[in-house]
C-alpha positions as CSV (number, residue, x, y, z in Angstrom):
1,X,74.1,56.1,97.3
2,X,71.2,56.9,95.3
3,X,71.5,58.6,91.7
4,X,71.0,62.1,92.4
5,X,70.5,63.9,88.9
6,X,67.9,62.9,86.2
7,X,70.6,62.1,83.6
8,X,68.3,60.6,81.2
9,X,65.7,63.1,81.0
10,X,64.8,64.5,77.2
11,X,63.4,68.0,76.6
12,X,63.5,70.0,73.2
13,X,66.8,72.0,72.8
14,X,66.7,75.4,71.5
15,X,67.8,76.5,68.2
16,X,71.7,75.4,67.5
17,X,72.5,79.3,67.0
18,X,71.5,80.2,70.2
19,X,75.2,78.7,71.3
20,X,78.8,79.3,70.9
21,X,80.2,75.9,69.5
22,X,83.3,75.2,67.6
23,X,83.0,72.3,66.1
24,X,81.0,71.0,63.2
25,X,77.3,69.5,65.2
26,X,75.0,68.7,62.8
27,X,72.3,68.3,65.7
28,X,70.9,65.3,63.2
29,X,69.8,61.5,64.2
30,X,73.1,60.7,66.4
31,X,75.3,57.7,64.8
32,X,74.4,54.0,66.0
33,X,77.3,51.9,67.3
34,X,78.7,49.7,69.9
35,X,81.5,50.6,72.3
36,X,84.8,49.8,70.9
37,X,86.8,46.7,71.8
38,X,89.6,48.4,73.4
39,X,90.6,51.5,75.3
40,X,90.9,55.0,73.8
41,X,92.0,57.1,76.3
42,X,92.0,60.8,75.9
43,X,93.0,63.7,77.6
44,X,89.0,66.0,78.2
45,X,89.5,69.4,79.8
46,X,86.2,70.6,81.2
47,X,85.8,74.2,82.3
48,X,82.6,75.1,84.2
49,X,82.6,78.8,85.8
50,X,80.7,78.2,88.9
51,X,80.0,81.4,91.5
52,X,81.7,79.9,94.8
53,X,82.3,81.2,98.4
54,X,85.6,80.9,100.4
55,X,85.3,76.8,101.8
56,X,83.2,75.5,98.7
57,X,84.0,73.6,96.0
58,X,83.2,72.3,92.9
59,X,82.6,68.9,92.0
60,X,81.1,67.2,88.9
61,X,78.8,64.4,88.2
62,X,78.0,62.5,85.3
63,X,78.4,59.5,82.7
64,X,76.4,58.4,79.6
65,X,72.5,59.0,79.6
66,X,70.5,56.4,80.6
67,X,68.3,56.1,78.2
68,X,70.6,56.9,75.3
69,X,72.9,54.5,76.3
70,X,70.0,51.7,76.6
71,X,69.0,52.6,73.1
72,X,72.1,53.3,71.2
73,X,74.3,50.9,72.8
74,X,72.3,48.5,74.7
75,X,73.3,49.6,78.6
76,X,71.7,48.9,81.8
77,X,72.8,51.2,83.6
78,X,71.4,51.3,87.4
79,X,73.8,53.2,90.8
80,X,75.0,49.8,91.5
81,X,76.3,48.5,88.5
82,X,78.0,51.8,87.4
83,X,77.3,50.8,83.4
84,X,77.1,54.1,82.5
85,X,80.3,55.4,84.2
86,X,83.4,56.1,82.5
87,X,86.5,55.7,83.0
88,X,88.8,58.4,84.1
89,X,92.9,59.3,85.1
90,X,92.8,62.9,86.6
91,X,95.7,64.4,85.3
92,X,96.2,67.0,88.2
93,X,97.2,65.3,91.5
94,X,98.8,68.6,92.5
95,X,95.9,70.2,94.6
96,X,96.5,69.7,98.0
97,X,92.6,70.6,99.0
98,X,91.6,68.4,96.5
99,X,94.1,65.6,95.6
100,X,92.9,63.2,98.1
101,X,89.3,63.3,96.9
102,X,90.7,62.1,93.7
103,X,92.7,59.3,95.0
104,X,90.4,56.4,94.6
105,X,88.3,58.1,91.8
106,X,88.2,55.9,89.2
107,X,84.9,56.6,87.3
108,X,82.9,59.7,85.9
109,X,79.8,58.8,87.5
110,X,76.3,59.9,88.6
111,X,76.7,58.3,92.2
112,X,78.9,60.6,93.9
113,X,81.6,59.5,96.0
114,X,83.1,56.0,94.8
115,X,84.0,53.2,97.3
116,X,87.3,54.0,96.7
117,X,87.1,57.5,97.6
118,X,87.7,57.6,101.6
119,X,90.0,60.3,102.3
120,X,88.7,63.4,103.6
121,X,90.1,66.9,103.1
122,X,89.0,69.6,105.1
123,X,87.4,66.9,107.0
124,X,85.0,66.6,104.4
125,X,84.6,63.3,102.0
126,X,84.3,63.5,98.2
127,X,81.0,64.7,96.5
128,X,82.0,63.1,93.0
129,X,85.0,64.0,90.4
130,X,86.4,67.2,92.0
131,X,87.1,69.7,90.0
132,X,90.4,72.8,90.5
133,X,90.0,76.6,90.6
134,X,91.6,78.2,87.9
135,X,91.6,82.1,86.9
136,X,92.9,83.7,83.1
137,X,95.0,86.5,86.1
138,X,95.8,86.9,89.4
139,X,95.0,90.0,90.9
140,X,96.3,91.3,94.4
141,X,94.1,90.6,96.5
142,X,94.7,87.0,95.9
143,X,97.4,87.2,97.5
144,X,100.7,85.2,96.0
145,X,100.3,83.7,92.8
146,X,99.5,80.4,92.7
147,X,99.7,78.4,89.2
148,X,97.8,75.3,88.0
149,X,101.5,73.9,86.6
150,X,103.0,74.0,90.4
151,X,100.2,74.2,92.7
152,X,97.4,72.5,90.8
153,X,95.3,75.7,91.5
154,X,95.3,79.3,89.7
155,X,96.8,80.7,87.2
156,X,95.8,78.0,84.0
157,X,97.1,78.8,79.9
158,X,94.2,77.3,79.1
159,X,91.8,79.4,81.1
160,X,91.1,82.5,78.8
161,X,87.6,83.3,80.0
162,X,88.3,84.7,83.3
163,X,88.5,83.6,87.1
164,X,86.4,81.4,88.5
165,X,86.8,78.6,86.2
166,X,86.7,75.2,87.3
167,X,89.2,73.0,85.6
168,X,89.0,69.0,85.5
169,X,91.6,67.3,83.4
170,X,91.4,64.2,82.8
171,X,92.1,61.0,80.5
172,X,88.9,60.0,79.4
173,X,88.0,56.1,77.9
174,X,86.0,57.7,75.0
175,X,85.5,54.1,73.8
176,X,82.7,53.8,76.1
177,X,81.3,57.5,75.3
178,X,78.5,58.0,72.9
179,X,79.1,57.8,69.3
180,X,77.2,60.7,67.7
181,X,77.8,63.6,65.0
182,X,81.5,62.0,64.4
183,X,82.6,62.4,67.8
184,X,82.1,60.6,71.4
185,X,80.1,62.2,74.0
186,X,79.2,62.4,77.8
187,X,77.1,64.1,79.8
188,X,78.2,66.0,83.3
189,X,76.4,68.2,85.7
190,X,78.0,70.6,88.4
191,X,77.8,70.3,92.7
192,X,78.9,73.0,95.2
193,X,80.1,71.2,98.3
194,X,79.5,73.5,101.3
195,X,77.2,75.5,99.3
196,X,75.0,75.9,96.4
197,X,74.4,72.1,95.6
198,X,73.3,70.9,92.3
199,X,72.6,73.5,89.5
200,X,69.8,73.7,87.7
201,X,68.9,71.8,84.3
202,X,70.0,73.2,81.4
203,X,69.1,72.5,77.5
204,X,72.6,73.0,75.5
205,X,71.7,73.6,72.1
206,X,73.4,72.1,69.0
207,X,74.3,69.3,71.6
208,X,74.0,65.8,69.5
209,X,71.4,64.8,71.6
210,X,68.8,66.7,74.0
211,X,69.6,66.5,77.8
212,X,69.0,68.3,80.7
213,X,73.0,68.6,81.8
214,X,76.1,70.0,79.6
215,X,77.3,67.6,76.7
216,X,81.0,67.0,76.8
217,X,83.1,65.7,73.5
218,X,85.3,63.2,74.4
219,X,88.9,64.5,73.7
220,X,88.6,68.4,73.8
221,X,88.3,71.6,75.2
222,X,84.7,71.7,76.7
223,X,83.5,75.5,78.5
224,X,79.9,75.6,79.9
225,X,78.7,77.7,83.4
226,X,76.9,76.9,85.9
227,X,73.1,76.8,85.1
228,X,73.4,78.1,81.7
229,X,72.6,76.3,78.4
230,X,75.7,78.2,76.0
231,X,78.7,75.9,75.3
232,X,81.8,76.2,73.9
233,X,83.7,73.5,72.7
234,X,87.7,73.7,71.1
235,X,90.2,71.4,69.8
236,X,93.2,70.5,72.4
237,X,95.4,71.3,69.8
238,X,94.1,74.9,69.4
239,X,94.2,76.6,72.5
240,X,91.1,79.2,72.3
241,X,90.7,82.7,72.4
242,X,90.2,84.8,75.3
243,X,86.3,85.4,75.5
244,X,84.3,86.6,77.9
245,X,80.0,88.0,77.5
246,X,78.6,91.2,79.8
247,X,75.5,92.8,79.8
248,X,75.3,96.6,80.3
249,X,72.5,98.7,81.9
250,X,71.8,102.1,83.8
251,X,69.2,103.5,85.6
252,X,67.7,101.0,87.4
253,X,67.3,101.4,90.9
254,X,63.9,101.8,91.1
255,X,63.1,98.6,92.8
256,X,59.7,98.7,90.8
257,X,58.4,96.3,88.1
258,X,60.4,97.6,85.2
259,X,63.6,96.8,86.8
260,X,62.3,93.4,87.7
261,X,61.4,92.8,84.0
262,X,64.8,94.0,83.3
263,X,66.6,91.6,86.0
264,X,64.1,88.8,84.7
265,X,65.7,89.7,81.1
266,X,68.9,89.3,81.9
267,X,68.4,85.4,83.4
268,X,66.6,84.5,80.5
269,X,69.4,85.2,78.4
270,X,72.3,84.5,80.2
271,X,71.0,81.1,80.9
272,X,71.1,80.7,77.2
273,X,74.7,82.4,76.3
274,X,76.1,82.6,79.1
275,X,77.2,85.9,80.9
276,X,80.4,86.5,83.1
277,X,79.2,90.0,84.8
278,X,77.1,92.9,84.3
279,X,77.9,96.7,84.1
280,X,76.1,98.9,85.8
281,X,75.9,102.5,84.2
282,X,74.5,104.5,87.4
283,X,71.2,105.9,89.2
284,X,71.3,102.7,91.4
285,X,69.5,104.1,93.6
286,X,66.8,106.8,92.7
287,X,65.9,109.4,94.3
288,X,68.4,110.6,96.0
289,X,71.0,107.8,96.5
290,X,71.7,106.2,100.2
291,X,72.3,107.6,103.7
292,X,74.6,104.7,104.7
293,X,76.5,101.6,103.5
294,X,74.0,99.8,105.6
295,X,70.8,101.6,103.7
296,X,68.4,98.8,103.4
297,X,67.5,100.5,100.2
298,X,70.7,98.2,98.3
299,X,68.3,95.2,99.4
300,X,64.9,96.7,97.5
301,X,66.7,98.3,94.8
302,X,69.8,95.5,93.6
303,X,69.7,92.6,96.0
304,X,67.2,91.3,95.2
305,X,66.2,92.2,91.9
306,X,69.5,90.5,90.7
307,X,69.1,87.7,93.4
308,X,69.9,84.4,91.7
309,X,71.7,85.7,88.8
310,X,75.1,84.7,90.1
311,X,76.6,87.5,88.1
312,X,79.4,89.9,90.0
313,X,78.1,93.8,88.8
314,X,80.7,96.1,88.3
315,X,79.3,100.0,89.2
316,X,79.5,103.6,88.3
317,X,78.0,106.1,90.2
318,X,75.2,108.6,88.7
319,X,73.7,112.1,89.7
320,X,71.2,110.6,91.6
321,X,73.9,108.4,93.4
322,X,75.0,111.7,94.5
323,X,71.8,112.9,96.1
324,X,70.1,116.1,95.5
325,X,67.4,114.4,94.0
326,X,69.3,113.9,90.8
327,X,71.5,117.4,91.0
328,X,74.2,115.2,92.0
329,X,75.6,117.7,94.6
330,X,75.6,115.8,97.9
331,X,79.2,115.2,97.0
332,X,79.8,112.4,99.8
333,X,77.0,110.5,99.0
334,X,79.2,108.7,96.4
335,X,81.3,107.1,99.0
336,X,78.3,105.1,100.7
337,X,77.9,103.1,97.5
338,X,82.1,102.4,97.3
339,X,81.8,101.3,101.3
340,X,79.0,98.5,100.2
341,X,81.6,96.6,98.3
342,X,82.9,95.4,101.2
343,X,79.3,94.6,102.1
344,X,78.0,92.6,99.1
345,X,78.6,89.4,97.1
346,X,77.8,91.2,93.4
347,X,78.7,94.8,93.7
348,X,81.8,95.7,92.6
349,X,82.6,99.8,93.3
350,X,86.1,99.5,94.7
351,X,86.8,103.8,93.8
352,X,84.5,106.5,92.1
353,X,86.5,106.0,89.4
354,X,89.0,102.8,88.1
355,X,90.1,100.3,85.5
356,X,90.5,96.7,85.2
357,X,91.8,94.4,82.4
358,X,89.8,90.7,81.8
359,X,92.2,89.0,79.0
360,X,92.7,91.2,76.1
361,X,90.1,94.0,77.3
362,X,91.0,97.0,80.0
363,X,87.6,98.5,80.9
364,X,87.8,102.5,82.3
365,X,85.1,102.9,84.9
366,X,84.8,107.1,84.8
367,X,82.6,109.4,87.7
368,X,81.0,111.5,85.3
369,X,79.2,113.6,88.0
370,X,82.7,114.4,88.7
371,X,83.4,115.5,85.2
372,X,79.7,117.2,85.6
373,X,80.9,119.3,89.0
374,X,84.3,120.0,88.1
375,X,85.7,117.8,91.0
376,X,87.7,115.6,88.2
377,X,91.3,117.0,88.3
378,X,92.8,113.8,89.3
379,X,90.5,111.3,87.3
380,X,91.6,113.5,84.2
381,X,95.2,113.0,85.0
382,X,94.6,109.0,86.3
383,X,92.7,107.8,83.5
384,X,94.7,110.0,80.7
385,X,97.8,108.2,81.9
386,X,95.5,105.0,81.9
387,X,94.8,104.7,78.8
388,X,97.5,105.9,77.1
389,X,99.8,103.1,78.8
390,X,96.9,100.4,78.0
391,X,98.4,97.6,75.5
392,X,95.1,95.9,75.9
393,X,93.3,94.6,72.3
394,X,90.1,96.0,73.6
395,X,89.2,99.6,75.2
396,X,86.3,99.9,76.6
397,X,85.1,103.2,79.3
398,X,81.5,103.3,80.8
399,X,80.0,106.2,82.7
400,X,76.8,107.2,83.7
401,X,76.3,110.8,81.5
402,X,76.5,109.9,77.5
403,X,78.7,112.1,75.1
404,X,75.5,111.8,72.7
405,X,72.4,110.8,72.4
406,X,68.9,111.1,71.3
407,X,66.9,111.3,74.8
408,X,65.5,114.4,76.6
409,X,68.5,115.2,78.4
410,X,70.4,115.0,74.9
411,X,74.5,115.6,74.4
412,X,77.3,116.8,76.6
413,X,77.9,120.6,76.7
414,X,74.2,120.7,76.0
415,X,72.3,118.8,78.5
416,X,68.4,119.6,78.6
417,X,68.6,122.2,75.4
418,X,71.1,124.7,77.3
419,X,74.7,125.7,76.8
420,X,77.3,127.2,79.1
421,X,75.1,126.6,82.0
422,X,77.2,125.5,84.2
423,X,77.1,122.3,85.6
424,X,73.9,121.9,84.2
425,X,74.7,122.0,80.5
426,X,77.7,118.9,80.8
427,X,80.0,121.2,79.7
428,X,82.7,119.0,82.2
429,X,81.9,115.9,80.7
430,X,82.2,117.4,77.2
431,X,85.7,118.7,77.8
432,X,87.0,115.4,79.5
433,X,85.5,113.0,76.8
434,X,87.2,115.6,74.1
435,X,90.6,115.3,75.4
436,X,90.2,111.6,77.2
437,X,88.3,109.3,75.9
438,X,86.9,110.4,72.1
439,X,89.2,108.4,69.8
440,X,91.5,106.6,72.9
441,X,89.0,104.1,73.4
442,X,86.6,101.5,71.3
443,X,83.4,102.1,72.9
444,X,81.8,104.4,75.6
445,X,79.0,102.6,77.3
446,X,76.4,104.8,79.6
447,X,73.1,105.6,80.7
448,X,71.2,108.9,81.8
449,X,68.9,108.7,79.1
450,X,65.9,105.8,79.8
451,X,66.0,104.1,76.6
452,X,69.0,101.9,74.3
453,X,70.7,103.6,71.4
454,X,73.6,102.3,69.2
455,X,74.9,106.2,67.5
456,X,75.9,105.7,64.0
457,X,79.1,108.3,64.5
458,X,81.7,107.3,66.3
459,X,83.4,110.1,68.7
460,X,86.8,110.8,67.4
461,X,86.8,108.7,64.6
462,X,86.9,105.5,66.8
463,X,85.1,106.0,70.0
464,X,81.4,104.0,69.1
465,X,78.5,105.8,71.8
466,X,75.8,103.6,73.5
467,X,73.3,104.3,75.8
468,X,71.8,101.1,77.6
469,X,69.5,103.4,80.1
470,X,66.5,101.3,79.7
471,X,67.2,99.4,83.2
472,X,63.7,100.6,85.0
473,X,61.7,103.0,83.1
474,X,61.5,104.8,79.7
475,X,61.2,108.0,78.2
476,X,61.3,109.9,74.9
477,X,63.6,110.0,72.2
478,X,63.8,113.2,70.8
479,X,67.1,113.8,69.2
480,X,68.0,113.2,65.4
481,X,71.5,112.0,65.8
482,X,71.2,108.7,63.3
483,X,71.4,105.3,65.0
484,X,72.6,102.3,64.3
485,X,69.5,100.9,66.5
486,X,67.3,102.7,68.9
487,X,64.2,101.8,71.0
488,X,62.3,103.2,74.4
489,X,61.6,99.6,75.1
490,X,63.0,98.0,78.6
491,X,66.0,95.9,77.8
492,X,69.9,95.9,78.1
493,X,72.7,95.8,75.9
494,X,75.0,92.5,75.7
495,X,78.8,92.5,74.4
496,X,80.9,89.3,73.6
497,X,84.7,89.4,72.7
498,X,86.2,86.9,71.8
499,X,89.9,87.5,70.4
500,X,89.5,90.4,67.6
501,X,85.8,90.2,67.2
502,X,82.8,92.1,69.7
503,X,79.7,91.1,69.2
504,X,77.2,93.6,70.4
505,X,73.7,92.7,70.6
506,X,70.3,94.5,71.6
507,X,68.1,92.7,74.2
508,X,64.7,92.9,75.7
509,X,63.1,91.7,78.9
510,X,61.8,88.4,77.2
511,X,66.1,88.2,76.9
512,X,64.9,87.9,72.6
513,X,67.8,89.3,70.6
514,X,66.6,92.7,68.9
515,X,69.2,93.8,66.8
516,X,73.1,92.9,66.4
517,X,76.6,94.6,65.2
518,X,80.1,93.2,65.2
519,X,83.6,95.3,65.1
520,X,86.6,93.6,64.7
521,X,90.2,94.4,65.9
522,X,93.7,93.0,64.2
């Protein structure tokens, strides 16, 4: 079988703070040395999130660079001679799907399936070192838990970045790695059987050397996803913090060349640090929402702006979701948008309003137009009772109207420059975030107003404010409410949390960092 990745191409690596790595890589000239006399086996867990369909999976690829190996250790390393394979014992035998690919799989290599590896599951053959699906929680739908312990599949300790995951753990001979920075290293690349096929290249900075797949150290904890450059890399003995990176942004549905810029954005840098999913804060579809589930305007104003990002998008609804041409009152509108979740691969609207929890973080979607209307009664009462039974680290609520801000439609209970006008004036949303979500919560993400704002008061004493509306279009910023960081310029907001620290940082559509802040939490 013929080599089927470029393993030994070179390109210039971004700067090493562009990634998340935990371990000391000076990035200098790699350490010159031979492989060592005997075998050092030891246990490498690799963890690559790859976006995969019911009947895929996930296999890896990979070995020593060629031409690093020629140079550093004198290898000549061709498909047939397998000099730059190395030696592996998976660890998990335990996956009936994929146990019998692994029987007979010897070698980390770039050819694909071994000689060894004949059996077939699924009726399929092996597509190199297959790798097991493992989630941070099992959710419902799932159906009954499985665990990576008992059924080599699930549920994994070790997994604190969220589902999707794909483990492989496996004793490693690092003796035939490549000596560099202190450590040994290797070099693997991702396949979706059934599906996707090879990802793209990628350029992990602060590797030891460049390279156009993911770096692994021998004998750790290595993360990476699929087509992105970030990398994280831990100790075994130091199991790492839950972590996780989402990008927020509103008002995008347009389907004209500011969202594209926008969508464009977001792939340059998640391809860099990574991203799990996206928020979106509502007005998904200007002007007046959809007529169906089937509205062909989902295709012109998300599909396929976001095509290709592989990232799942988890909605609120806006006034112009409900119709009206923005008044929001074309109160079943709302429910078209819900229905296309069963629809879509990326959008995630399972309820007007709802929560979910990823690790130590329970996010409160909230219907704002509701609040607007006075149609809330039972999202008061639901997500009252929410959070107050939350134990989660992290709190975080995102809607579509802001609490405050400096943009033409302004705060709540004064929307547009008016007061007790109601619905108009946001008195609804004023009155729920006062007795809900001001103070209960660490951070209020929304939209409404076309441009990104960081508010230097916190609601409550705790609650910070942002406004990540700059998804399509701009326009003004008229208020006076300090900031923290404001701009009218297309972009998105990112957030990282890892353990007791978020890391919120300001992008725009060339997916350049702008401007950065970091809470922490005991």
């Amino acid at each position: 079988m013929a080599v089927a990745v470029a393993a030994c191409t070179s390109q210039e690596a971004p700067p090493a703070d562009d990634v998340d790595v935990d371990v000391d890589v000076d990035g200098g000239e790699p350490d010159t040395a031979t492989v060592g006399p005997t075998d050092d086996y030891q246990r490498t867990i690799i963890f690559i999130l790859g976006d995969t369909r019911p009947g895929e999976d996930l296999f890896l690829r990979g070995g020593l660079d060629h031409d690093q190996a020629r140079a550093r250790l004198g290898l000549e390393c061709t498909a047939e001679n397998l000099a730059c394979a190395l030696p592996i014992r998976h660890r998990n035998l335990r996956n009936a799907t994929t146990a019998p690919w692994k029987r007979g799989d010897d070698v980390l290599d770039w050819v694909g399936r071994e000689d060894g590896q004949t059996e077939l599951s699924d009726g399929r053959p092996a597509d190199g070192t297959a790798a097991d699906w493992t989630t941070s929680e099992w959710t419902a739908e799932l159906g009954q838990a499985r665990t990576v312990a008992v059924d080599g599949f699930g549920l994994e300790p070790l997994n604190r970045f969220g589902p999707g995951y794909w483990m492989l753990d496996v004793d490693v001979d690092c003796s035939r790695a490549l000596p560099a920075a202190g450590a040994r290293w290797f070099e693997v690349k991702s396949f979706i059987a059934n599906g996707a096929g090879w990802e793209p290249d990628v350029a992990q900075p602060g590797a030891p050397y460049p390279s156009p797949n993911h770096v692994v150290r021998c004998g750790a904890i290595n993360v990476f996803r699929r087509g992105s450059s970030a990398a994280r890399v831990y100790p075994l003995d130091a199991p790492p913090p839950a972590s996780f990176r989402f990008v927020a942004v509103g008002d995008t549905g347009k389907g004209n060349q500011g969202q594209l810029d926008v969508a464009r954005g977001i792939g340059r840098y998640c391809r860099v640090h990574g991203c799990d999913f996206a928020v979106l804060l509502g007005d998904n579809i200007y002007d007046s929402g959809v007529t169906s589930a089937a509205d062909p305007q989902f295709a012109h104003k998300f599909e396929t702006p976001y095509a290709g990002l592989g990232l799942p998008f988890h909605v609120v609804l806006g006034n112009h979701d409900y119709g009206g041409g923005g008044a929001g009152d074309e109160h079943h509108k709302g429910q078209f948008q819900i229905d296309y979740t069963r629809r879509s691969r990326t959008w995630r609207l399972p309820a007007a309003y709802y929560r979910w929890q990823r690790g130590e973080v329970e996010l409160f979607a909230l219907d704002t137009n509701a609040q607007m209307h006075s149609r809330d009664t039972d999202q008061a009462r639901d997500v009252a009772m929410w959070i107050t039974s939350s134990t989660a680290r992290w709190k975080i609520a995102y809607g579509h109207h802001p609490y405050r801000s400096n943009g033409p439609h302004g705060d709540a209970g004064r929307y547009e420059g008016a007061a007790g006008v109601t619905p108009w004036s946001g008195d609804g949303v004023k009155h729920f975030f006062d007795a809900h979500i001001c103070g209960q919560v660490d951070l209020y993400l929304s939209g409404h107003d076309h441009s990104r704002q960081w508010l230097t008061e916190p609601c409550g004493g705790r609650t910070e404010l942002v406004v990540s509306g700059a998804g399509a279009s701009a326009s003004s910023l008229p208020g006076a409410h300090p900031t923290h960081f404001q701009s009218l310029a297309l972009g998105f907001v990112a957030i990282a949390i890892e353990g007791g620290t978020l890391t919120a940082e300001a992008v725009d559509v060339n997916g350049q960092v702008e401007w950065t802040r970091t809470l922490t939490r005991p």
